[in-house]
Backbone as numpy.savetxt, mean C-alpha at the origin, in Angstrom:
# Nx Ny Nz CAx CAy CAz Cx Cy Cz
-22.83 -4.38 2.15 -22.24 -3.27 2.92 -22.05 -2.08 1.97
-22.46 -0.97 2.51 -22.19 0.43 1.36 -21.25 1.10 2.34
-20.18 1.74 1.25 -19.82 2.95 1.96 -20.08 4.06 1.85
-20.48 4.75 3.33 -21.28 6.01 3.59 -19.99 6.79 3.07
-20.83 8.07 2.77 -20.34 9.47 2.65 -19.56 9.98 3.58
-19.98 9.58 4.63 -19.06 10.22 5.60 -18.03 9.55 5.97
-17.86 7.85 6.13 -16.53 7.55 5.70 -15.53 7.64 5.13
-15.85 8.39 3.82 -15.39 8.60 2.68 -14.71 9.93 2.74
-15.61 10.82 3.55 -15.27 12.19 3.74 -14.29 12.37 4.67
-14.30 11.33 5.55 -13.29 11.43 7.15 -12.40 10.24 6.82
-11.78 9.70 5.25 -10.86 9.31 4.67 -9.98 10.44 4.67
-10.42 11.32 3.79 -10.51 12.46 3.03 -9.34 13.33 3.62
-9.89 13.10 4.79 -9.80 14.48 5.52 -8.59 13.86 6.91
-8.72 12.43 6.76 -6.94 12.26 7.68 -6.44 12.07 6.38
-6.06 11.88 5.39 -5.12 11.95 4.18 -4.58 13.22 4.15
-5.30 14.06 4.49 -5.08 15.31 3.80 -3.76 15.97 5.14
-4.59 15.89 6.04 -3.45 15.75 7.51 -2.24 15.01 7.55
-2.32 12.77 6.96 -1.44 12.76 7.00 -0.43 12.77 6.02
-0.75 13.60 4.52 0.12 13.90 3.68 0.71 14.91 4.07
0.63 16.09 5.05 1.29 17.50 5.58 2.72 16.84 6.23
2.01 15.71 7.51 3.29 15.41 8.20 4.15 14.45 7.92
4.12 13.30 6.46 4.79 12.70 5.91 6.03 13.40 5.33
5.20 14.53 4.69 6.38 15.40 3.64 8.03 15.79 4.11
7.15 16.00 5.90 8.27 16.31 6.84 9.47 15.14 7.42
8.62 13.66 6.78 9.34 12.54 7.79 10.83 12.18 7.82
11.48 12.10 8.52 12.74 11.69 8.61 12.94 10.28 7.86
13.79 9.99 7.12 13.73 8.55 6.47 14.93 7.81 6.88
16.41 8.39 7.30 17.62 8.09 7.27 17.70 7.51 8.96
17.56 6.15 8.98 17.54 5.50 10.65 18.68 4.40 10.62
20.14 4.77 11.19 21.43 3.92 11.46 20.55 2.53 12.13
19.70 2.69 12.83 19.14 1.59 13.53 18.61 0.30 12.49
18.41 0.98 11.33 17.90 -0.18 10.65 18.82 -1.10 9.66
20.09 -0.63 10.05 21.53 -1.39 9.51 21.42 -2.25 9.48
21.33 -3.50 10.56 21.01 -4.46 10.68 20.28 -5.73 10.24
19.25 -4.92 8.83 18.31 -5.65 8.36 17.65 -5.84 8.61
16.59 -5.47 10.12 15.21 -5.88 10.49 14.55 -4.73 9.82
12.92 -5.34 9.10 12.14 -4.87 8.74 11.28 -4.25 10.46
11.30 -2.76 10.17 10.31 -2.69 11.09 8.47 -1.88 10.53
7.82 -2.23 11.74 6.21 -2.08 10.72 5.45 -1.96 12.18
4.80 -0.80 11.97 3.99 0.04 13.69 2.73 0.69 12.78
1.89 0.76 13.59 0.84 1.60 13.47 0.71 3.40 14.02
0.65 3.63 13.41 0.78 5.50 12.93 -0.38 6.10 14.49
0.32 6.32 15.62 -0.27 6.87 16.65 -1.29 7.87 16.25
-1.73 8.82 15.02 -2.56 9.99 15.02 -3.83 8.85 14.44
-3.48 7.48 14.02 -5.48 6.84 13.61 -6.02 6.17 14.84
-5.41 6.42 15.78 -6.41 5.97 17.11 -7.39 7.16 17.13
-7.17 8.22 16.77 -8.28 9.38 16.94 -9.23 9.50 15.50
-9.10 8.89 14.35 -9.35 8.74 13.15 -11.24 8.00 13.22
-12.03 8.77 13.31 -13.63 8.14 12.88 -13.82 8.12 11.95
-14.32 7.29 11.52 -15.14 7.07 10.16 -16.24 6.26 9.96
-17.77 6.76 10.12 -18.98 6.59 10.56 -18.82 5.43 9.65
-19.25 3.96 9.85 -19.61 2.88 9.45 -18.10 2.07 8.86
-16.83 3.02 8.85 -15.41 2.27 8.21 -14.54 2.42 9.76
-13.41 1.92 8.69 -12.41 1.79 9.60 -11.23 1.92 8.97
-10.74 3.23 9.56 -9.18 4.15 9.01 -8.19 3.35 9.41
-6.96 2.68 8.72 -5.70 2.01 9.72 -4.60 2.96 8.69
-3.58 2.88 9.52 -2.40 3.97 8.76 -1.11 2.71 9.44
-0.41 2.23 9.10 0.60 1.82 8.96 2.30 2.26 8.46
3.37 2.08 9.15 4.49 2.88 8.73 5.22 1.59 8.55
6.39 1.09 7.53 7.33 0.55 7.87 8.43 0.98 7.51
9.75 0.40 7.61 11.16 0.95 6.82 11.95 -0.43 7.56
13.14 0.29 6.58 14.18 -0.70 6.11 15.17 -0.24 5.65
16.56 -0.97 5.54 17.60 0.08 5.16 17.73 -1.43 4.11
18.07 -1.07 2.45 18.93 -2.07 1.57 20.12 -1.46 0.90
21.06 -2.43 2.01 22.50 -2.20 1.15 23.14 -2.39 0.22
23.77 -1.18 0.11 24.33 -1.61 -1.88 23.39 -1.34 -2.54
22.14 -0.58 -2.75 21.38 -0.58 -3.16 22.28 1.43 -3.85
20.71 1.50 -4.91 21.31 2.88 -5.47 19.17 3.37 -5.73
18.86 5.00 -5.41 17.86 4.89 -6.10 17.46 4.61 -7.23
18.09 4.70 -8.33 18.34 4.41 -10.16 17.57 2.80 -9.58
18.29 2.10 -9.04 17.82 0.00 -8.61 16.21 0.17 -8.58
16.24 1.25 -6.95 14.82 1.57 -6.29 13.74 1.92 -7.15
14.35 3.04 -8.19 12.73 3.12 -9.06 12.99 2.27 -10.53
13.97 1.98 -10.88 13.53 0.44 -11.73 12.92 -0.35 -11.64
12.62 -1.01 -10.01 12.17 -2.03 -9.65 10.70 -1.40 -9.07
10.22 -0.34 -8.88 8.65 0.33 -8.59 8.57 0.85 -9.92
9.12 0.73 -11.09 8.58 0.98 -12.13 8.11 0.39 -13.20
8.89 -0.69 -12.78 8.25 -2.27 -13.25 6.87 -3.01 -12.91
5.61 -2.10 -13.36 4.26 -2.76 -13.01 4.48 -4.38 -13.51
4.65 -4.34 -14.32 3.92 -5.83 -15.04 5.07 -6.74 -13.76
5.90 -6.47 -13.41 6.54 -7.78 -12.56 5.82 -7.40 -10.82
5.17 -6.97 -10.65 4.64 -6.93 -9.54 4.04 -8.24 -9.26
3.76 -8.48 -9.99 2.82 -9.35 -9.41 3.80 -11.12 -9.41
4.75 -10.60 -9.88 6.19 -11.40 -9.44 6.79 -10.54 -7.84
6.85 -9.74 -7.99 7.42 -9.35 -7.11 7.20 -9.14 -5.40
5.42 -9.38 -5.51 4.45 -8.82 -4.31 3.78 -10.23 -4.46
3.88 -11.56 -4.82 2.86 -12.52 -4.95 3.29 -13.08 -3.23
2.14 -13.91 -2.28 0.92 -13.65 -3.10 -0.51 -12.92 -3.14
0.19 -11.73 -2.68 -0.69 -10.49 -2.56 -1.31 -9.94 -3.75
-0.28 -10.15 -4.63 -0.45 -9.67 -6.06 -0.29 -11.04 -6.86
-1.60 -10.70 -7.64 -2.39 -11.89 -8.59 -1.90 -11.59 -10.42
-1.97 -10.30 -10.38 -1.67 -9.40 -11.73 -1.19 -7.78 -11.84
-0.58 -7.89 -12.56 -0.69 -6.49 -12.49 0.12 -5.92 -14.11
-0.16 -4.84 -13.90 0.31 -3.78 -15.30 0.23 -2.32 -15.37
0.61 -1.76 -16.29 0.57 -0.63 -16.54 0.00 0.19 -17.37
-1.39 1.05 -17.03 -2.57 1.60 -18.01 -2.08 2.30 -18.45
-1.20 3.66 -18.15 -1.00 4.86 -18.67 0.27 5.85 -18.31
0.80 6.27 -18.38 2.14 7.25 -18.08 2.15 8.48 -18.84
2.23 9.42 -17.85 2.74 10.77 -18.47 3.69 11.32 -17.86
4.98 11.40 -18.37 6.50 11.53 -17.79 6.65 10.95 -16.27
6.71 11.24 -15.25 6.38 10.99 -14.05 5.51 10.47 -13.33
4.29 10.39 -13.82 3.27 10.21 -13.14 2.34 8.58 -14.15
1.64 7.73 -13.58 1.57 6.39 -14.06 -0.42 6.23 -13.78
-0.71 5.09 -14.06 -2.00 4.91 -13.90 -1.80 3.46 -13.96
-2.19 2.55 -12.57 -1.46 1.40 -12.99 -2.58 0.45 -12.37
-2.77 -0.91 -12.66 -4.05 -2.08 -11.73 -2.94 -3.06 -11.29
-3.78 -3.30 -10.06 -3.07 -4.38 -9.63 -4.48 -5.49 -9.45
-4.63 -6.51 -9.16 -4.96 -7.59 -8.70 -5.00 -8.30 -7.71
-5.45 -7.54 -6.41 -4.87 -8.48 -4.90 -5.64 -9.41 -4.79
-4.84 -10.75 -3.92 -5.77 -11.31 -3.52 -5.36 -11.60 -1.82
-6.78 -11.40 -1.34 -6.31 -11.24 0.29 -6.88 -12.89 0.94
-5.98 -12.90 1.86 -6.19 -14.40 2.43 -6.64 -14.28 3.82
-7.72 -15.10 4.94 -7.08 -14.63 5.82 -8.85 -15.10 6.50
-8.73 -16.11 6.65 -10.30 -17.56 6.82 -11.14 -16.92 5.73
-11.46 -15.95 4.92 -12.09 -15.72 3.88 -11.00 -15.28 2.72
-11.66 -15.64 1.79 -10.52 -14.93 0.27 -11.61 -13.70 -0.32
-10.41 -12.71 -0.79 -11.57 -11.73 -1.00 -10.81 -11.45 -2.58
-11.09 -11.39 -3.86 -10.49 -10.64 -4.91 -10.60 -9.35 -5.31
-9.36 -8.60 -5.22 -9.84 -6.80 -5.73 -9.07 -6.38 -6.62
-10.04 -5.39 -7.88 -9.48 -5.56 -9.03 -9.47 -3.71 -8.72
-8.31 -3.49 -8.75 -7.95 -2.02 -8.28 -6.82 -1.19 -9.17
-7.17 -0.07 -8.85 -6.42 0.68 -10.21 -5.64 2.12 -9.24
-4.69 2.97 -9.15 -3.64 3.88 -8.83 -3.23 4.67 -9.46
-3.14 5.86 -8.79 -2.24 6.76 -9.57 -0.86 6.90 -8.97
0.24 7.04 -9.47 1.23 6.52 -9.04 2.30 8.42 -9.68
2.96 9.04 -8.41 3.26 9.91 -9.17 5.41 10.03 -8.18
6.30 10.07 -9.28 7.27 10.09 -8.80 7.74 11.38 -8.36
8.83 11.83 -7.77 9.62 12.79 -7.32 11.01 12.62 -6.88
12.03 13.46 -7.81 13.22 13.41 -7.03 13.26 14.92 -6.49
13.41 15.23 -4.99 13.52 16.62 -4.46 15.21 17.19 -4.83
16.24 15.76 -4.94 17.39 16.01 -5.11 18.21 14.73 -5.17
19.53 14.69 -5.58 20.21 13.13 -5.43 20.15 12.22 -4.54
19.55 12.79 -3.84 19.61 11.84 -2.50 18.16 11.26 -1.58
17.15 11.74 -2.40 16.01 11.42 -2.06 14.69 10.94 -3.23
14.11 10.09 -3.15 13.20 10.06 -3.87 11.62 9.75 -2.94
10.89 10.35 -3.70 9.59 10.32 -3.27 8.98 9.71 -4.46
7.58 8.56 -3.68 6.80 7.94 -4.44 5.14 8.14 -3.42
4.28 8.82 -4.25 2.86 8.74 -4.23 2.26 7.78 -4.95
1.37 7.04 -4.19 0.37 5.93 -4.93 -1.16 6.42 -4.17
-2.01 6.64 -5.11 -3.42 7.02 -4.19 -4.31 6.20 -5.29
-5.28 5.32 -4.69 -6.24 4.39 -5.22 -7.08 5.19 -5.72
-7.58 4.46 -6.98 -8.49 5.38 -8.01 -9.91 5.03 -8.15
-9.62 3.57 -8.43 -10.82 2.55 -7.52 -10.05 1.32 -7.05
-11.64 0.47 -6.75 -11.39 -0.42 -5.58 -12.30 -1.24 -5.84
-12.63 -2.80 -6.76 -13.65 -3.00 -6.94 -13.54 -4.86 -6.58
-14.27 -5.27 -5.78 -14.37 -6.89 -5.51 -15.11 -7.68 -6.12
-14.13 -8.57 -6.42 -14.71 -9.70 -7.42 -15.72 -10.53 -7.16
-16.71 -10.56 -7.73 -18.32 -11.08 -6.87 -17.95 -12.46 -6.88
-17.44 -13.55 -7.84 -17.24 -14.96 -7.59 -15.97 -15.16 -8.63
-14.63 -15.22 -7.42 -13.30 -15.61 -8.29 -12.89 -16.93 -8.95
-13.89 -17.80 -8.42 -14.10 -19.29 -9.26 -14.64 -19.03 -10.49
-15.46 -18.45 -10.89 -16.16 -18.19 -11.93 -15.62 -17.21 -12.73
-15.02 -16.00 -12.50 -14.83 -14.91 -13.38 -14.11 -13.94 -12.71
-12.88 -12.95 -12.77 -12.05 -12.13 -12.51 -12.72 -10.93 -12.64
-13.62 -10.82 -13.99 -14.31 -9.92 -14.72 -15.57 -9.54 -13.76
-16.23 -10.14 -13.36 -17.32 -9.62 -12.94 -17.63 -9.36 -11.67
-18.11 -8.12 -11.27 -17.23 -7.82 -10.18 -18.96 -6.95 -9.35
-18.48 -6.85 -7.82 -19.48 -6.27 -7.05 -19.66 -4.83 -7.25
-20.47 -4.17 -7.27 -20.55 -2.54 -7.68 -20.17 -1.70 -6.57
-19.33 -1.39 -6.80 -18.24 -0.41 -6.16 -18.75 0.36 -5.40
-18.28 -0.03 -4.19 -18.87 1.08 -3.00 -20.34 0.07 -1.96
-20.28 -0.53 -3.08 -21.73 -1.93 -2.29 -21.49 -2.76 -2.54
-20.56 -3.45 -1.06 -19.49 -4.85 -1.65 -19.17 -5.32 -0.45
-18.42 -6.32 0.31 -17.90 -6.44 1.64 -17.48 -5.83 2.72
-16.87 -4.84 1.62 -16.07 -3.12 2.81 -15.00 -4.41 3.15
-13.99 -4.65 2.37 -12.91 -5.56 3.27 -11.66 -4.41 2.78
-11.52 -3.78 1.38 -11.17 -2.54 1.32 -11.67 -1.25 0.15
-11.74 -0.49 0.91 -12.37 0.66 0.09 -11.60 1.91 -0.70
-10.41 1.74 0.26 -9.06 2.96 -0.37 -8.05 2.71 0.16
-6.91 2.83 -0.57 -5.67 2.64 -0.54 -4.49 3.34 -1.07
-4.03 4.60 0.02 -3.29 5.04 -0.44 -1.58 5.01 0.16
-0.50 4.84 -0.24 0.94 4.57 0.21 1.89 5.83 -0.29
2.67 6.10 0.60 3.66 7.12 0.55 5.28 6.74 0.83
5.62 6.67 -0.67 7.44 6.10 -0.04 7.95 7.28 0.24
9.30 6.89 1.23 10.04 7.80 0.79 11.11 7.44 0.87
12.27 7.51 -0.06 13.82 6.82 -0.02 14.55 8.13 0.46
16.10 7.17 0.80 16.78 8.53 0.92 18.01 7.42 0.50
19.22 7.87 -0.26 20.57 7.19 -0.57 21.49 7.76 0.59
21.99 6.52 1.61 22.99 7.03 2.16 23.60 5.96 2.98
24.56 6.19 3.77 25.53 4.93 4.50 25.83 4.02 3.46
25.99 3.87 2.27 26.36 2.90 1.11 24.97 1.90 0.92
23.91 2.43 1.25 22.29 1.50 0.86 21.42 2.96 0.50
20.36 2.35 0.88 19.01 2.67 0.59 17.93 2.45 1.72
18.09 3.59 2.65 16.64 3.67 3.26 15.46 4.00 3.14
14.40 3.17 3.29 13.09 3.18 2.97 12.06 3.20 4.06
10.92 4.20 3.84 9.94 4.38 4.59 8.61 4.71 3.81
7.94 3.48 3.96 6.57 3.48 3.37 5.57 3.47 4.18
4.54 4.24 3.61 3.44 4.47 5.21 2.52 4.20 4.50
1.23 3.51 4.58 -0.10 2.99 3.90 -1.12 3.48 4.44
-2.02 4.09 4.32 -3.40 4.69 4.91 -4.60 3.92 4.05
-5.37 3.28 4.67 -6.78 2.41 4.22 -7.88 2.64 4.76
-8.66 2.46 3.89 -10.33 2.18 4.60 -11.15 1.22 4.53
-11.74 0.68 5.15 -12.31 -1.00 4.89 -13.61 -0.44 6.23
-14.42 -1.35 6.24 -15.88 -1.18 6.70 -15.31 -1.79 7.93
-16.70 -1.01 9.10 -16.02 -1.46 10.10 -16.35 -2.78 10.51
-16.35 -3.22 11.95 -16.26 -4.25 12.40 -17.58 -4.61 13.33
-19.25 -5.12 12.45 -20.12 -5.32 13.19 -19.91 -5.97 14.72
-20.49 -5.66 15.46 -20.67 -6.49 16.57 -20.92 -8.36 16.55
-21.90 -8.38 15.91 -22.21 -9.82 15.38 -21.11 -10.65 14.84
-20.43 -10.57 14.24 -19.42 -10.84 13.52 -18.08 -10.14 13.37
-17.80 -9.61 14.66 -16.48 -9.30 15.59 -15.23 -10.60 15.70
-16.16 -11.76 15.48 -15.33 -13.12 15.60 -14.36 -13.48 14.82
-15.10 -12.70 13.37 -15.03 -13.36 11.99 -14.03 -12.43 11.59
-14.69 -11.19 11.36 -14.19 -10.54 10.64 -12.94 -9.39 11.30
-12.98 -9.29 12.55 -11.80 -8.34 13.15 -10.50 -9.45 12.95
-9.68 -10.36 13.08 -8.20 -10.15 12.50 -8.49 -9.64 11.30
-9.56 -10.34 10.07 -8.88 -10.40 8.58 -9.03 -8.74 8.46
-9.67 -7.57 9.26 -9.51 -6.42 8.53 -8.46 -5.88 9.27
-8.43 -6.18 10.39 -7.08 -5.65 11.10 -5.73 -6.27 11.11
-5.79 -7.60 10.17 -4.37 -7.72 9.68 -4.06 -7.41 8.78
-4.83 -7.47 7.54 -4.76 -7.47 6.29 -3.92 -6.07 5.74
-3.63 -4.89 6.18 -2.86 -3.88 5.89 -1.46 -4.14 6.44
-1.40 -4.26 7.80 -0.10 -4.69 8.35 0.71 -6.13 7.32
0.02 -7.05 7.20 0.63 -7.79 6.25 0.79 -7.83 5.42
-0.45 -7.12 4.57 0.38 -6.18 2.93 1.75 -5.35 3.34
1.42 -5.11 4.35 2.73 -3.87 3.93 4.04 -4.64 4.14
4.19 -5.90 5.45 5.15 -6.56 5.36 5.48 -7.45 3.89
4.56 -7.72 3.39 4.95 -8.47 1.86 5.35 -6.94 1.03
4.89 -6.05 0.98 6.01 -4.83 0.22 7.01 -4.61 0.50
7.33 -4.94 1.93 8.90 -4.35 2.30 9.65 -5.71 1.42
9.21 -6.66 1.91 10.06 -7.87 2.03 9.82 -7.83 0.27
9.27 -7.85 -0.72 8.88 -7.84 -2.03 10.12 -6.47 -2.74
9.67 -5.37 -1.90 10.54 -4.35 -2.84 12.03 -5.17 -2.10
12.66 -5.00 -1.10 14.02 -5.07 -0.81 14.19 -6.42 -1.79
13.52 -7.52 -1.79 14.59 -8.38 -2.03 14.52 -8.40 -4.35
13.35 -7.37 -4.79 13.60 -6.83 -6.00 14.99 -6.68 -6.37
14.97 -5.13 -5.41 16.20 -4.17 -5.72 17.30 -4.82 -5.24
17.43 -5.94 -4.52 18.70 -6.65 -4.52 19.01 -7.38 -5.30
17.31 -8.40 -6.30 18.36 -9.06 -6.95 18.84 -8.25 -8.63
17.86 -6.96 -8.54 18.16 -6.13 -9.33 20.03 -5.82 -9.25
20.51 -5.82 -8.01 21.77 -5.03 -7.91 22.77 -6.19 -8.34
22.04 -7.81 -8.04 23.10 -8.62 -8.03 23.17 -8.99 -9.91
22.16 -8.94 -10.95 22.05 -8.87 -12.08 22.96 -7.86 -12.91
């Protein structure tokens, strides 16, 4: 499977749209007091084409109490425990590079889901406080590369861009806000993965159409219960 240009381009080009109306998002929801994780699909990628892929945008949030942002970006700044923290989505992970704010980091997923797929993927990761009471986190995928046989070797890998298409880009947008005595959180994920032949509609439509929604539920459930046991330490 290759990914076309124009998938790539009509990535491109809802990112760019939905980074305008994120900036604006409300993060602070009394409703999520309670502790339920909630996790919906982003109404503007039903209109989202992408000649031979397939765009999914995902939102979730969560409120963690007792929490402080200082907890929140300790625990997203901690690459190397990710893969403690996100398993077993996350296989490995670490940290390539940092310049004050901004990070260069790999992770290691491994996706489950009647096929196993390994992706050895790398991020740019850039922080923001607008003020005490809010923090912003950008993560936008740098590459994206699948492991040709994970029995055999981690290292050697399918050539990027001509590979399964199970995912091709991955980019996530937090945004915290400190208030009611916690920490509300709203993370939104935008992906691209190849689409869904006809022939193999059987096979392959849950694992590409779950596989974002359930990453993102293993991040909520991964960061909150971090920064809690961060708070209880």
């Amino acid at each position: 499977m290759k990914l076309e240009p124009e998938a790539a381009a009509a990535f491109d080009r809802y990112v760019e749209q939905a980074e305008a109306r994120i900036g604006g998002a409300e993060v602070r929801n009394p409703a999520l007091r309670g502790g339920e994780l909630h996790i919906d699909a982003v109404d503007a990628v039903r209109r989202a084409k992408a000649p031979g892929g397939m765009i999914q945008d995902w939102a979730g949030t969560m409120f963690i109490p007792g929490a402080t942002l200082a907890q929140v970006q300790a625990v997203l700044r901690d690459y190397a425990n990710y893969k403690n923290f996100y398993q077993p989505k996350v296989v490995e992970s670490k940290q390539i590079a940092q310049s004050g704010d901004e990070y260069d980091v790999f992770l290691r997923l491994n996706e489950e889901h009647i096929l196993t797929v390994i992706l050895n993927t790398t991020y740019h990761v850039r922080y923001s406080l607008p003020d005490t009471q809010h923090l912003i986190v950008t993560s936008r995928s740098t590459r994206i590369a699948e492991v040709k046989d994970p029995a055999k070797s981690y290292d050697e890998e399918l050539a990027v861009g001509h590979d399964t298409g199970f995912l091709w880009r991955l980019n996530s947008y937090w945004r915290f806000q400190s208030a009611d005595g916690g920490v509300y959180a709203l993370c939104e994920a935008i992906s691209l993965s190849r689409g869904v032949p006809l022939g193999l509609g059987w096979m392959l439509k849950g694992f590409l159409e779950n596989l974002p929604k359930e990453s993102m539920m293993n991040t909520l459930r991964g960061t909150r219960d971090a920064v809690e046991n961060r708070g209880r330490g």
